[in-house]
C-alpha positions in Angstrom: -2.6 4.4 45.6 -4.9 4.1 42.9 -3.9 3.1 39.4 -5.7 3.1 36.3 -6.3 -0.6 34.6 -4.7 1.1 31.4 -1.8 1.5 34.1 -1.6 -1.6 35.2 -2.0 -3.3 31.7 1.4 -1.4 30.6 2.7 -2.5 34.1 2.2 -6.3 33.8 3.5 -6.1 30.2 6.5 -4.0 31.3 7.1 -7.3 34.3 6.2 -9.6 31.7 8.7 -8.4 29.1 11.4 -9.2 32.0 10.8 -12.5 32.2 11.5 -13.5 28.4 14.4 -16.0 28.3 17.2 -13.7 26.4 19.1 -16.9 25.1 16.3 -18.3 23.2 14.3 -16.7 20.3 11.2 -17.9 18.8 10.5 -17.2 15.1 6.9 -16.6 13.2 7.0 -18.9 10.4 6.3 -15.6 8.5 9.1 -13.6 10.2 12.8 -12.6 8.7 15.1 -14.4 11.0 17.2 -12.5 13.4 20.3 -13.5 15.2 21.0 -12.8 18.7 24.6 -11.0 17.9 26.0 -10.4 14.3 30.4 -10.7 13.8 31.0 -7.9 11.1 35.4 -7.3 10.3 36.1 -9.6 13.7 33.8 -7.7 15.8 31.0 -9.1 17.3 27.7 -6.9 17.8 24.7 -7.7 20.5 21.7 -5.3 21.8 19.7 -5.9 24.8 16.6 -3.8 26.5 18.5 -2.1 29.3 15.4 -0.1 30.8 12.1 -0.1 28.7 10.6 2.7 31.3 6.5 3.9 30.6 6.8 2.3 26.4 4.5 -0.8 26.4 6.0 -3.9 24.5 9.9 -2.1 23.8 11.9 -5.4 22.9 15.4 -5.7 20.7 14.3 -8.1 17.7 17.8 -9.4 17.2 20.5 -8.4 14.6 18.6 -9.0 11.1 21.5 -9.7 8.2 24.0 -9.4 10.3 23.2 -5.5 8.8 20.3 -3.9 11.4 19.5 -3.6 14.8 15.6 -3.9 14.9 13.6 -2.9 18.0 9.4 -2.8 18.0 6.9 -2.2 20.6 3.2 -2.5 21.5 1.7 1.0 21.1 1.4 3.2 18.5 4.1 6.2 17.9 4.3 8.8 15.6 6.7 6.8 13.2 7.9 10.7 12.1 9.0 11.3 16.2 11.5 8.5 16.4 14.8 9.5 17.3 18.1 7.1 18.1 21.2 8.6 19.5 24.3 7.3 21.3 26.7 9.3 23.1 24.2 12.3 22.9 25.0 11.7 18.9 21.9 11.0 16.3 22.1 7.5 15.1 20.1 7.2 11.5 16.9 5.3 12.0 14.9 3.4 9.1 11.9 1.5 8.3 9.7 3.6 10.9 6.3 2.8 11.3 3.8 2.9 14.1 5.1 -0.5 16.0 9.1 -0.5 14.4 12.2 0.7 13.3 15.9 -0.8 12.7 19.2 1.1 13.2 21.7 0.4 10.4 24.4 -1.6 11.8 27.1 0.5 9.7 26.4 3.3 12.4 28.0 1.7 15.2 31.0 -0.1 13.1 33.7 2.6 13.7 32.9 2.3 17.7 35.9 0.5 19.8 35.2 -2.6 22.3 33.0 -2.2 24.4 29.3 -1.6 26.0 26.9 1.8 25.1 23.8 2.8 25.8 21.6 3.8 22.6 18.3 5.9 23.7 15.5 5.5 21.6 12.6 8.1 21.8 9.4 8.9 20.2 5.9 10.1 20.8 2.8 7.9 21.4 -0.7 8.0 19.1 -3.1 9.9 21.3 -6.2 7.7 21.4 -9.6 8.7 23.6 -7.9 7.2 26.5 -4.5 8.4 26.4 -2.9 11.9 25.7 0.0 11.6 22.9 3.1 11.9 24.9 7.0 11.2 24.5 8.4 8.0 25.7 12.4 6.6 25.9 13.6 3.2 26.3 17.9 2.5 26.2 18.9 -0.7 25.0 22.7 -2.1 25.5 25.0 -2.5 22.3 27.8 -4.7 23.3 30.9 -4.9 20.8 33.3 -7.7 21.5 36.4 -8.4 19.9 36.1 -11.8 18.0 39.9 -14.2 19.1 40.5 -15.8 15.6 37.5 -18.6 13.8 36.2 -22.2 14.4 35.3 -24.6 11.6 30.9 -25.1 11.6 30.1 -27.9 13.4 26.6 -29.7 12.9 23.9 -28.0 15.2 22.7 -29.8 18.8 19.7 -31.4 18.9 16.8 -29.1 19.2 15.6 -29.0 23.2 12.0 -27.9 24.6 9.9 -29.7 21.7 6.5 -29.2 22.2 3.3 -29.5 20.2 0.0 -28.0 21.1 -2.6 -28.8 19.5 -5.5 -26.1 18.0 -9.2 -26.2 19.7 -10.5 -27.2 16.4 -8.1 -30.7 16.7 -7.3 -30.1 13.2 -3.4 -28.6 13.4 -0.5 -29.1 15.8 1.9 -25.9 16.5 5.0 -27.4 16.9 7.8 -25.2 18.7 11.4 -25.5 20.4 14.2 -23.6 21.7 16.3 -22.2 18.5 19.8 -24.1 18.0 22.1 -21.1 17.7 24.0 -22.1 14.7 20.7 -23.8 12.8 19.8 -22.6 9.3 16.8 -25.1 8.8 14.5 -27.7 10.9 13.5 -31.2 9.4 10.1 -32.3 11.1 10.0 -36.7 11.6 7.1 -38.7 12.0 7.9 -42.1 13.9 11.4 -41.6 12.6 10.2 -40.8 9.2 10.9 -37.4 7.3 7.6 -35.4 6.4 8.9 -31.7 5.7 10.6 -28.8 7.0 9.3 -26.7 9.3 9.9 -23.5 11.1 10.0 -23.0 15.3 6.0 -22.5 15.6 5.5 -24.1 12.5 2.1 -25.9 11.6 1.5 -29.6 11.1 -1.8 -31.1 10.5 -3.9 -34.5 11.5 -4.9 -35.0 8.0 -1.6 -34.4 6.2 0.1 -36.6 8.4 -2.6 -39.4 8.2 -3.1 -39.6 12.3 -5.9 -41.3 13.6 -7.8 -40.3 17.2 -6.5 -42.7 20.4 -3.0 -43.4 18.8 0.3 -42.2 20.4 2.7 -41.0 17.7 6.4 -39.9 18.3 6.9 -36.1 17.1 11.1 -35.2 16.4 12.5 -32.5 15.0 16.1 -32.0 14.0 18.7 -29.1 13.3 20.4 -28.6 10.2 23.1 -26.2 9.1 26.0 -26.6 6.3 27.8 -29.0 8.4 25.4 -31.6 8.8 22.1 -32.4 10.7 21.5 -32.8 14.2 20.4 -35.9 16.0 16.6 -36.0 16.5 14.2 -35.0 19.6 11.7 -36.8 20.0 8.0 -36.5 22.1 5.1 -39.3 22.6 2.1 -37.3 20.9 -1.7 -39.0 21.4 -4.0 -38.1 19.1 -6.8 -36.3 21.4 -10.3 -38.3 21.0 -13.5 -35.1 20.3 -14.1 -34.9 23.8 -10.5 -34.5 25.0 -8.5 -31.1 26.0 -7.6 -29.9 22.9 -4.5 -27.7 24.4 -1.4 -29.1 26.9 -2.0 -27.0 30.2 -5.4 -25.3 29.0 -8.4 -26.1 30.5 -10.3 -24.4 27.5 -12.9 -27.3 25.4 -14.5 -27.2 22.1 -18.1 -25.8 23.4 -20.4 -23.1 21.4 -20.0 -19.9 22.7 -23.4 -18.7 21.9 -24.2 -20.3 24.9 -22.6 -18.2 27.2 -25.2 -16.1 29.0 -25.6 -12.7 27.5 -24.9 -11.2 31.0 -21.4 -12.6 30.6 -20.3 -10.7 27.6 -18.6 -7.2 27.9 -18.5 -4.7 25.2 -15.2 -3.9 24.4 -13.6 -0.6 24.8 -14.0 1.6 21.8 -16.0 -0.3 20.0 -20.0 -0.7 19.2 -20.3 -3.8 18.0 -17.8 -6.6 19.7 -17.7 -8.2 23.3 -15.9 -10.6 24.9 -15.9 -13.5 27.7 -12.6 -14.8 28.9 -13.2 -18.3 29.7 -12.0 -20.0 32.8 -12.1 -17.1 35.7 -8.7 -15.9 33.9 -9.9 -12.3 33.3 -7.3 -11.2 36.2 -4.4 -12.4 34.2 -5.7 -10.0 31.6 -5.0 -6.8 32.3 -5.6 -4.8 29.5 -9.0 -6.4 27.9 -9.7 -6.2 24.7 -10.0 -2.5 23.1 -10.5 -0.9 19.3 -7.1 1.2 18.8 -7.4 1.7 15.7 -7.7 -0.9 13.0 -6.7 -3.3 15.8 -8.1 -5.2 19.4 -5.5 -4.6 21.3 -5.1 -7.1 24.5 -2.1 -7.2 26.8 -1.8 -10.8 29.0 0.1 -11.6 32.5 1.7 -14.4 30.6 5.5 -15.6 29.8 6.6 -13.6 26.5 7.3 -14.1 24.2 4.3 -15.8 23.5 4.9 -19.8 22.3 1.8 -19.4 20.5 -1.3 -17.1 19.1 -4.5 -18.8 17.8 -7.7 -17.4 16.2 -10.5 -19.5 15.0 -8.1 -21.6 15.0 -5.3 -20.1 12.8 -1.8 -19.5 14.0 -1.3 -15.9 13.7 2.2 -13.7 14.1 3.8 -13.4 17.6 4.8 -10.3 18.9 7.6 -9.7 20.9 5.8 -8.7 24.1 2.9 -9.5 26.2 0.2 -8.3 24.2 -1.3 -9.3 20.9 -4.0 -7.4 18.3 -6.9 -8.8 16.3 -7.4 -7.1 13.1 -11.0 -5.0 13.0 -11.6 -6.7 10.1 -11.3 -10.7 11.0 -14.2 -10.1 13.7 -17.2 -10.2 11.2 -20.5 -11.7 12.2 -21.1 -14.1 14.9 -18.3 -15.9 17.1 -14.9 -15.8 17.0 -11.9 -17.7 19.4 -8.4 -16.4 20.5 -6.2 -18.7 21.9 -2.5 -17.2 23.6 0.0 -20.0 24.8 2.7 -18.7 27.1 6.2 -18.9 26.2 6.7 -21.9 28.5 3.6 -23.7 26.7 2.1 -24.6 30.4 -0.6 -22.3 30.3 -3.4 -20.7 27.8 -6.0 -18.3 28.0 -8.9 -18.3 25.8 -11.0 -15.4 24.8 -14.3 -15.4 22.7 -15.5 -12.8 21.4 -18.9 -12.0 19.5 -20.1 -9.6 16.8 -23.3 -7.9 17.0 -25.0 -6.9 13.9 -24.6 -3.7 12.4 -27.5 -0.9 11.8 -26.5 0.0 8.3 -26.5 3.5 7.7 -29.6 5.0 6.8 -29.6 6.6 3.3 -29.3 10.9 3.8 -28.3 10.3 7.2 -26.5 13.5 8.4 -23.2 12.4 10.0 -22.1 15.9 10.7 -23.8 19.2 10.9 -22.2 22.0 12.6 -22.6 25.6 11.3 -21.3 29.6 12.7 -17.7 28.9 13.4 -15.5 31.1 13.2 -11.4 30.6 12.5 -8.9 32.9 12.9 -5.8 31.9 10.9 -2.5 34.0 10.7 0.0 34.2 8.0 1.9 31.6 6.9 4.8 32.0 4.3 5.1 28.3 3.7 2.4 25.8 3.1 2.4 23.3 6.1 -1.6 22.5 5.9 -1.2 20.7 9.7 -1.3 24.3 11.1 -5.2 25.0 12.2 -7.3 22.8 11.7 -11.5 22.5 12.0 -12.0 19.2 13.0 -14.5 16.6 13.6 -14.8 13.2 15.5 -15.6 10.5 15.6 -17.6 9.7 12.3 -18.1 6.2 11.4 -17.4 5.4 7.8 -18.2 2.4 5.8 -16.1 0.5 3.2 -18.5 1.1 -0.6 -20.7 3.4 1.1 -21.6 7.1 -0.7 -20.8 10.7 1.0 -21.1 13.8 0.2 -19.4 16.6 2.1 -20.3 20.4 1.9 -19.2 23.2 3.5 -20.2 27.2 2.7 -17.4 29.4 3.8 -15.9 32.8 3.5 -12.6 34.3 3.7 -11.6 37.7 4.3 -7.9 36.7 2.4 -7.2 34.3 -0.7 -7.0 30.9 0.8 -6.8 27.6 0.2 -8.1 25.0 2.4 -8.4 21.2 2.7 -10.7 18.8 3.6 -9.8 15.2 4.6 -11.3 12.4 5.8 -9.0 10.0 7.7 -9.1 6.9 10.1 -7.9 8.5 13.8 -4.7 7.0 15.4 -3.7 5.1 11.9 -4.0 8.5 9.6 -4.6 6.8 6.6 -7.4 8.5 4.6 -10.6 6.9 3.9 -11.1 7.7 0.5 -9.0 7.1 -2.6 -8.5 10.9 -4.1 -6.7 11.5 -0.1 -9.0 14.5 0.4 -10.2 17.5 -2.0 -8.4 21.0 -2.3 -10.0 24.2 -3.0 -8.9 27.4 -3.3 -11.5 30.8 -2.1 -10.8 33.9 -3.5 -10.6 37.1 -1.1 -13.7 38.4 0.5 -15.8 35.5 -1.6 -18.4 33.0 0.0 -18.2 29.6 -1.8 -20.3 26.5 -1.6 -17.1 23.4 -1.4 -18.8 20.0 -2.4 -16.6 17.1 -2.7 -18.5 13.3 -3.1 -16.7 10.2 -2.8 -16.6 6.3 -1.9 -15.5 5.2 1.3 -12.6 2.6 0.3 -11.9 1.4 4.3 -14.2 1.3 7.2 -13.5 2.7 10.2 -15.9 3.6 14.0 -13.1 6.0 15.3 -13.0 8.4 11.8 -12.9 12.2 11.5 -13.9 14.9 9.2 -11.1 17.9 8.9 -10.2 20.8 7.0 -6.6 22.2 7.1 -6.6 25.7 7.4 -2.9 26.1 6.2 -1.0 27.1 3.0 0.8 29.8 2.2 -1.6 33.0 2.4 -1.8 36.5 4.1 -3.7 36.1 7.9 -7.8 35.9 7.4 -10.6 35.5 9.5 -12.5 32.6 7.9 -16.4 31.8 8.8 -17.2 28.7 8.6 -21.6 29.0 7.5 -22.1 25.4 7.6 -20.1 22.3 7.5 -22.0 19.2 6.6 -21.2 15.4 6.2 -23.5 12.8 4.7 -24.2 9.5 3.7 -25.7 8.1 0.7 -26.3 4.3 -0.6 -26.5 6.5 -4.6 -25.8 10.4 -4.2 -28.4 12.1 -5.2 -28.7 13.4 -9.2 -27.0 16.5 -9.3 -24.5 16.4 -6.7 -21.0 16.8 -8.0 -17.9 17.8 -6.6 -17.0 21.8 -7.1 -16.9 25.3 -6.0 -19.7 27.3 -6.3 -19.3 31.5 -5.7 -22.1 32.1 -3.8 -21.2 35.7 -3.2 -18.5 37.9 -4.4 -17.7 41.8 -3.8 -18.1 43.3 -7.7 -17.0 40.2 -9.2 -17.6 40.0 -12.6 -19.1 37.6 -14.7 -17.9 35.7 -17.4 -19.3 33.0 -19.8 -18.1 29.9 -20.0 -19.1 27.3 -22.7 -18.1 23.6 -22.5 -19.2 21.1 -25.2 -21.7 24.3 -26.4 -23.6 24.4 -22.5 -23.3 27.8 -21.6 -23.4 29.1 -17.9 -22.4 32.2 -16.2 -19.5 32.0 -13.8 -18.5 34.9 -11.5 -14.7 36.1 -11.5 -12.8 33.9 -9.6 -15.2 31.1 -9.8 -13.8 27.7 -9.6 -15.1 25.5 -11.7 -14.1 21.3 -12.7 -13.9 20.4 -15.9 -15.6 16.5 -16.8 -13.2 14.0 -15.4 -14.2 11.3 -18.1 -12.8 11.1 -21.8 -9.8 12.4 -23.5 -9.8 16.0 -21.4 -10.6 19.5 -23.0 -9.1 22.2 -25.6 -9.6 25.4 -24.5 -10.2 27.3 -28.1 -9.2 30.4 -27.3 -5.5 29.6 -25.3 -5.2 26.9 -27.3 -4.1 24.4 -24.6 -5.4 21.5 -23.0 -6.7 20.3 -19.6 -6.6 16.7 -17.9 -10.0 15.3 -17.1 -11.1 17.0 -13.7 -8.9 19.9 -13.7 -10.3 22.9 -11.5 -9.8 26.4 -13.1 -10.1 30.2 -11.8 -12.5 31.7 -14.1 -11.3 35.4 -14.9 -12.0 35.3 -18.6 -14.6 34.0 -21.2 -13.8 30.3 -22.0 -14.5 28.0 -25.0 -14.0 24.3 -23.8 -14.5 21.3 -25.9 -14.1 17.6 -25.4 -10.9 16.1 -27.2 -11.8 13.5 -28.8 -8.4 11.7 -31.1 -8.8 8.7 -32.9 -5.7 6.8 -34.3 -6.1 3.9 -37.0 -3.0 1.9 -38.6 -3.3 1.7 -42.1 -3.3 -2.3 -42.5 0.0 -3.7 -44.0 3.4 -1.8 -44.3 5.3 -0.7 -46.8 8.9 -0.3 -48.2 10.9 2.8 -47.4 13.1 3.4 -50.7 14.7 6.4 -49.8 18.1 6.3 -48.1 18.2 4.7 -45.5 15.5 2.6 -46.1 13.9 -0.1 -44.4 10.3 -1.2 -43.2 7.4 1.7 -43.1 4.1 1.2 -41.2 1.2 4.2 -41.7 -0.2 6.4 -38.8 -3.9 8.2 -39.3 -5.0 10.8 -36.2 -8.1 12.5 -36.8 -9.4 14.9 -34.3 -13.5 15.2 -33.8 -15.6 17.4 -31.8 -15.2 20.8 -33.8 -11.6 20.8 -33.1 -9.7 21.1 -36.2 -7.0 18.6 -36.7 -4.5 21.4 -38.4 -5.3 22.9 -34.7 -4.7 21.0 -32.5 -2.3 18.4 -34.2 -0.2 21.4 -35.6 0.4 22.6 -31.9 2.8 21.2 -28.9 -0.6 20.6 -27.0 -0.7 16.8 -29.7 2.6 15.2 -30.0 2.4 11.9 -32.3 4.5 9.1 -33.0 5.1 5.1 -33.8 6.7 2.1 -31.6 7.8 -0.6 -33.3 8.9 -3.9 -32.1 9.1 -7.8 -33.7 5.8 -10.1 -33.3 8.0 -12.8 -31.3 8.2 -10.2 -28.6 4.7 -8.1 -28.6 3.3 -12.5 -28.0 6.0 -12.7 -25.4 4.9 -9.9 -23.2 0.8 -10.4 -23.6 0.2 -8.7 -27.0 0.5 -5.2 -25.5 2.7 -2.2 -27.2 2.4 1.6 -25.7 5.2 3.8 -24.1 5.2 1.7 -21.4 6.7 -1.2 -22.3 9.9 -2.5 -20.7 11.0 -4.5 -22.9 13.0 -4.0 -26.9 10.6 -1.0 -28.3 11.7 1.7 -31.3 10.2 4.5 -30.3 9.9 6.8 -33.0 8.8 10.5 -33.0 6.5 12.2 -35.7 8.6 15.3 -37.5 6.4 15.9 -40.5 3.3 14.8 -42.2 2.9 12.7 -44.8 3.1 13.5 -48.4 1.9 11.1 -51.5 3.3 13.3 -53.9 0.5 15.6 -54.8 -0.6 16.9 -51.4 0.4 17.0 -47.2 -2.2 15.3 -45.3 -2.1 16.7 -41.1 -2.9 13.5 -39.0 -1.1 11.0 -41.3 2.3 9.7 -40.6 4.8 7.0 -41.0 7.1 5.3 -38.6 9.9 3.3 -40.2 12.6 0.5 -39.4 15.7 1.0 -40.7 19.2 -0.6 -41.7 17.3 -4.0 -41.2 20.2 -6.6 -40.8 19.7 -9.7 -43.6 19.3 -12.4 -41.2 15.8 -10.4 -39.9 14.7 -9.7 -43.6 12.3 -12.7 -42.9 11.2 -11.4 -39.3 7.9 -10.0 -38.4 7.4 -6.5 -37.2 4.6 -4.8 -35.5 3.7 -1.1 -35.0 1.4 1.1 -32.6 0.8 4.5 -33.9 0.2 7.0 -31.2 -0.9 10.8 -30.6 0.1 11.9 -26.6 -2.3 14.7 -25.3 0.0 17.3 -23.1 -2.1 18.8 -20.7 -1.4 22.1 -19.0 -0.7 21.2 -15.9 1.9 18.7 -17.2 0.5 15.7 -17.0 -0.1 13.9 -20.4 -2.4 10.9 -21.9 -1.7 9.0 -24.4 -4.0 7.5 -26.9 -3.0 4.4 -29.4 -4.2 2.9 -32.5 -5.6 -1.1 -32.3 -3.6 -3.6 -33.9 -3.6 -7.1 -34.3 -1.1 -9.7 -35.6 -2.8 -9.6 -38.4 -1.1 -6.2 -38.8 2.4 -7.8 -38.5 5.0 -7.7 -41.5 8.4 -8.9 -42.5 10.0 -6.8 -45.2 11.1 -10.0 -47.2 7.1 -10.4 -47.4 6.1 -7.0 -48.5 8.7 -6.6 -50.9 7.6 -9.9 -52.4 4.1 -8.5 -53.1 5.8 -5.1 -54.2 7.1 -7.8 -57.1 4.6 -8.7 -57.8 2.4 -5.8 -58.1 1.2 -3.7 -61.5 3.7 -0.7 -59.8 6.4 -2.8 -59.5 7.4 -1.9 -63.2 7.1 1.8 -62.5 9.6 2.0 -59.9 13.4 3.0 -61.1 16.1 0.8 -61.4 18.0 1.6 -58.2 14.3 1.1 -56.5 13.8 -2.0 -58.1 17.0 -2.9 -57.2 16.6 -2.2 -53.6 13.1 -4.4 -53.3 14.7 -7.7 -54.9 17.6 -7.4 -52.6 15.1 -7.8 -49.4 13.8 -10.9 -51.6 16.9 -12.6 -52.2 18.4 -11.7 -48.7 21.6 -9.8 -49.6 22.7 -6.7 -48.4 21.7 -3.4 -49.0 25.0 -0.8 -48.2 22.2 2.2 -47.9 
């Protein structure tokens, strides 16, 4: 019988999974520790793989918190798919994600004594060699009743030390089997304390001061509350340059760039990396390195789980089965080392791996051009986008690099469609607006441009448009559909809708900033997406920057342009209650009058006010924002100085000041908060300094002593030497 290597890869981690030793659990220094059980209300709680069947990798974590049952696995799912039940009853599931989930333990509290079998399913991440499909796996929950407590005792001495050290001879990877009731690990050098460290933890030659040809002794104790352990102890010699650099590994320090080029194979999926697996151990890997995804995936006929993981000499995270990735984005240029230690530590297998350089991207090439394709898409009443889609793969996009997409289509219905641009089998998007929307009117042709900035890079990418949304069934024809790449897009290419061809449409003129053009009806058109966004003149309302509208009308648009200055100082507030008073000016520019726009619901304007001690405290920044002690106080009418109402100007006061902050300095922002139409808002403030800061005691000292001092009335007078001396005012 033949089977295919992808088979046997997911066969040899399936055997390999079996032979992890249940009893003992290695920890990532970077990992949340699990237990192996958890004792919630006298009950104690323990889950085992029971039967892992076709799901590469399935393993039980451990009981995290003594609060969730974690399980993870070594192939993408659909993280949306994953299902728990128990009893043929749903369990609740959380923290899904492509390799993970946990079970709440509170969902299996109310079950008696005893053993169950929880079934865990999901669907895998269809990749050009495998077909999405559903896998199961059923992992044991055993409950046991828990006979009455023992007082802590101090942990046993940690058993199985070991310390490998990296090919670089620079760090030692120190690991041992856990001591159930340990909370921490002390690390000795010839009987000395150094530091903590965690099982796998790092140690280094220089840090520890150890010179080549000298034998050292490693220990490592267990500590919990009780007390600490007694010590283990291991001779370590410090390996000379030309000695093995790993116990059990046969791998030395050589330059791979002298491995014949005959030697290296390309890996699967990808264009630019090989590898060589040194020392005839290809067979013991049986899933060579491929691209899924962001990650090298490579699955090993080695113990798991795995004592230790290495690249360029780094300890990286261990997974829980026999397989480990290398991020896409480690292998740059040149050569590059993995080292995997089995969980016995007796044997290694070293892969290099080398990067050819890439052919950058021509500028204007064309990474897709497809044209006369017809889509026949029925009714939908809701607006599930998934449903139909056109898509196209694989298209290679770079991280900083330009593209401009365009696609001329017609539509017998009104219809909105989507276009996205995503990295396959992670379906995350590429750029950072997650795709463009645009909406066709019925029985119009438009001309869809969207340009963007690749933020990731990605070999294995697509180009698709979602053919959903809620609309009657149409018969869409796809003219053209075009992808491509620029280093600067070329002057003139925006993103938009452009009619190309409508059945009577009418036309309509539409002015913005005094540039006039003629737009059909039903034309989609973007308004700037820099500044302070437009005012539409004639609906007197206001749009954020970049908003697409359905031209059906003549349209005025102008530019909103609000500036908002303090007036410096403050001032005293003599009218009951009265208190500290800082000035607000907003003028309005651009042709739009301020009595217009200000005297609408489209400007709302206001003051914050806090003291100086906390605007320093919190980095000299005041807006709507802030977290911390802020007055917040809304405009209700214009100024007046007596003899007229000015529309922009404003005051925001502070009032019933208490007499022990008479002497405290307060600061204010004036703001004006554009609403926009679509609900969103943006708010514009005045600048201040500290500078601008006041204290009412101050300003009504130089009230005092001012000319107008003697024209204020008694009660006002009153009121300003009461601030200066510090008493009470009952108003």
């Amino acid at each position: 019988m033949n089977i295919s290597k992808r088979k046997q890869g997911i066969l040899a981690i399936i055997c390999t999974i079996a032979m992890i030793v249940t009893s003992i659990t290695v920890y990532n220094p970077r990992e949340v520790k699990a237990d192996p059980s958890a004792t919630v209300d006298g009950k104690q709680y323990s889950a085992t793989v029971k039967d892992s069947g076709e799901w590469t990798g399935f393993a039980c974590q451990g009981i995290f918190d003594s609060a969730r049952i974690h399980f993870a696995w070594g192939i993408a799912v659909d993280a949306a798919t994953i299902t728990a039940s128990l009893n043929g009853n749903q369990l609740k599931v959380a923290g899904q994600n492509a390799n993970g989930m946990n079970i709440p333990l509170t969902e299996v509290t109310n079950l008696e004594v005893g053993s169950y079998d929880i079934v865990v399913t999901a669907t895998t991440v269809a990749t050009k060699t495998a077909e999405a499909k559903e896998v199961s796996a059923t992992a044991t929950l055993k409950i046991e009743k828990v006979e009455g407590t023992t007082e802590l005792q101090k942990p046993s001495a940690p058993t199985g030390l070991v310390a490998n050290i990296n090919n670089l001879k620079t760090d030692y990877t120190i690991a041992f089997a856990n001591v159930a009731t340990a909370t921490s690990y002390k690390f000795y050098l010839d009987g000395t304390y150094k530091k903590d460290i965690t099982n796998g933890g790092i140690v280094t030659i220089e840090e520890l001061g150890l010179e080549a040809g000298k034998t050292y002794k490693f220990g490592v104790s267990a500590v919990n509350a009780a007390g600490e352990s007694d010590i283990t102890t291991i001779d370590v010699t410090v390996p000379g340059q030309e000695e093995e650099t790993t116990t059990g590994s046969s791998t030395k320090p050589f330059d791979p760039s002298t491995i014949e080029d005959s030697k290296w194979t390309l890996a699967l999926n990808s264009e630019t990396v090989s590898y060589y697996i040194a020392d005839g151990k290809a067979d013991k890997v049986p899933v060579k390195p491929q691209l899924e995804g962001d990650n090298y995936y490579i699955a090993f006929s080695l113990a798991a789980k795995f004592k230790s993981v290495t690249f360029d000499g780094v300890s990286k995270d261990v997974e829980e089965g026999a397989f480990c990735r290398v991020k896409a984005s480690d292998l740059t240029s040149g050569y590059h080392t993995l080292v995997v230690t089995d969980y016995n530590g007796t044997e290694s297998i070293t892969i290099y791996f080398k990067v050819a350089k890439e052919e950058a991207y021509k500028d204007g090439e064309v990474l897709v051009n497809e044209s006369n394709q017809t889509k026949e898409v029925p009714a939908y009443a809701g607006g599930d986008y998934w449903q139909n889609e056109y898509n196209s793969a694989p298209v290679k996009y770079v991280k900083g690099k330009k593209y401009v997409a365009e696609v001329v289509v017609s539509s017998t219905a009104a219809k909105k469609i989507k276009m996205v641009f995503q990295r396959v089998n992670i379906w995350d998007f590429v750029d950072a607006n997650s795709g463009y929307e645009a909406s066709i009117a019925a029985g119009n042709k438009v001309k869809i441009t969207y340009v963007f900035e690749a933020t990731q890079s990605t070999n294995n990418g697509n180009f698709d448009i979602y053919l959903g949304s809620a609309a009657d069934a149409t018969t869409m024809v796809f003219e053209s559909k075009k992808l491509t790449t620029y280093n600067e897009v070329p002057e003139g290419v925006q993103t938009g809708v452009e009619v190309l061809e409508a059945p009577g449409s009418t036309k309509y003129t539409v002015s913005i900033d005094g540039e006039e053009r003629q737009c059909k009806e039903g034309e989609v058109i973007s308004v700037p997406t820099e500044g302070q966004g437009y005012y539409n003149v004639t609906k007197k309302e206001a749009y954020a920057p970049g908003t697409e509208l359905t031209v059906n009308e003549n349209m005025t648009l102008k530019s909103i342009e609000l500036n908002v200055t303090m007036t410096p100082g403050a001032s005293i507030r003599l009218a009951a209650p009265t208190g500290l008073r800082f000035q607000t000016t907003v003028k309005s520019g651009n042709g739009i009058a301020a009595d217009e726009i200000l005297n609408s619901k489209t400007v709302t304007t206001g003051t914050l006010i806090t003291t100086l001690d906390l605007y320093r405290t919190n980095g000299n920044t005041l807006t709507k924002d802030s977290t911390y002690t802020v007055l917040d106080i809304a405009n209700v009418g214009w100024f007046n100085d007596g003899t007229k109402t000015e529309t922009g100007k404003f005051c925001g006061s502070i009032i019933k000041i208490q007499k022990e902050n008479y002497g405290r300095k307060f600061i204010a922002v004036g703001y004006a908060t554009i609403n926009y139409s679509n609900g969103d808002s943006k708010t514009v403030y005045a600048e201040v300094t500290e500078n601008n800061a006041k204290s009412i005691k101050y300003v009504a000292e130089k009230v005092q002593a001012s000319d107008k001092f003697s024209g204020y009335s008694p009660e006002q007078q009153a009121i300003i030497n009461k601030y200066i001396k510090g008493e009470e005012i009952s108003k």
